[in-house]
Each structure stands twice: as C-alpha cells, then as structure tokens.
C-alpha positions in Angstrom: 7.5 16.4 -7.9 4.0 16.0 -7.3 2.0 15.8 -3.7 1.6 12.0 -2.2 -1.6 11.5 -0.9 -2.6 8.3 1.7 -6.6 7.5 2.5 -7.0 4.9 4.8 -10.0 2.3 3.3 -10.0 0.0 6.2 -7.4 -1.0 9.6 -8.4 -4.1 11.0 -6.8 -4.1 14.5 -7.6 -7.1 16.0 -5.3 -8.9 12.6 -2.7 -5.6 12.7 -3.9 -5.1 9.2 -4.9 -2.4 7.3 -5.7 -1.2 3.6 -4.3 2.1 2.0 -4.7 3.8 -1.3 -1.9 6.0 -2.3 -2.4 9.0 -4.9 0.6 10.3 -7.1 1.6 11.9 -10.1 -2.3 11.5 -10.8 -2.1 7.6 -10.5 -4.2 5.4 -7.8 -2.4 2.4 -6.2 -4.6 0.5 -3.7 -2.6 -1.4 -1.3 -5.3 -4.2 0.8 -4.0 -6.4 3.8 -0.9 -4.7 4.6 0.9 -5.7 7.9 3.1 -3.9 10.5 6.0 -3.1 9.8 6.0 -4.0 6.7 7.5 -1.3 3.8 5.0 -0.1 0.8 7.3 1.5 -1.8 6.6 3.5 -4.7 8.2 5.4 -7.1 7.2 9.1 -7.9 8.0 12.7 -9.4 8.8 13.4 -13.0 12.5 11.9 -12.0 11.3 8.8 -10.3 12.3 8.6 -6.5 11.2 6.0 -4.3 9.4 6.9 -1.5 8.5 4.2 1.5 5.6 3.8 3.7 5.7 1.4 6.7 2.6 1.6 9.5 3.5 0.4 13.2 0.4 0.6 14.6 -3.0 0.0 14.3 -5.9 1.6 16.5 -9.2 0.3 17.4 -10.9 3.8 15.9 -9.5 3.3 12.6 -6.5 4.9 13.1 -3.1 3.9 11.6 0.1 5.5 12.7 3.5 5.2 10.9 5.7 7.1 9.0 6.5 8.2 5.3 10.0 8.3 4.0 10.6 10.3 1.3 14.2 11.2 -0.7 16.3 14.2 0.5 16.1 17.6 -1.1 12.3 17.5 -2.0 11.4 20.9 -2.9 7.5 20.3 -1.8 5.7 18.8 1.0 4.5 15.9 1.4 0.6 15.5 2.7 -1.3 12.7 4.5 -5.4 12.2 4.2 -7.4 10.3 5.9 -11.2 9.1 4.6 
C-alpha cells in the first residue's frame, strides 16, 4: 500500500463547494465541484481497497475540513497536503 495524498485546488464557501486532487499508487484523480457531505471513493494499494473521502466544511481561507476513511489493518499511514 502506497501513501494517499489530497491538494486542495479551490473551496468555494459561499456554494459549500470545493475541488480536490487525490494522488495514489502514482496516479492523479482530480475531483472539481464536490459538495458537503458528499463521499469521494477510490480504490488503492497493490490489493485494491477502497478508501472514502467526505468534506463537512468549507472555510472562507480556503480551508476544507473532513475526514478520510481508510480500510482496517493498513500497515502505513495515510498523509494529507494541502497547496
């Protein structure tokens, strides 16, 4: 299993949107307009296992807040950058 990475491109929090580029196993997904609340998922690691993003708030200073769920037992961790 490699390292997930997030970068934050653009929160919009007037709309309670935001856009999000997720790096893994040396692929690039962009993610643009994503809402509250609403789950990102992606699969990753040499055995695929799905990891889910959701976001449940978005700050005026370009700041998203949320979690990442990832499956039980990973032996690595998992990091979070922001741009």
């Amino acid at each position: 299993m490699g390292t997930v990475s997030l970068v934050l491109n653009k929160a919009d929090s007037k709309r309670s949107k935001y856009t999000i580029t997720v790096l893994s196993d040396d692929k690039q997904y962009q993610k643009k307009d994503k809402s509250l609340n609403e789950p990102l998922q992606f699969y990753s690691g040499t055995e695929p296992m799905l990891f889910e993003i959701v976001a449940n708030n978005v700050s005026a200073k370009n700041t998203v807040t949320g979690y990442l769920s990832s499956p039980k037992g990973l032996p690595e961790p998992v990091a979070i950058a922001e741009r």
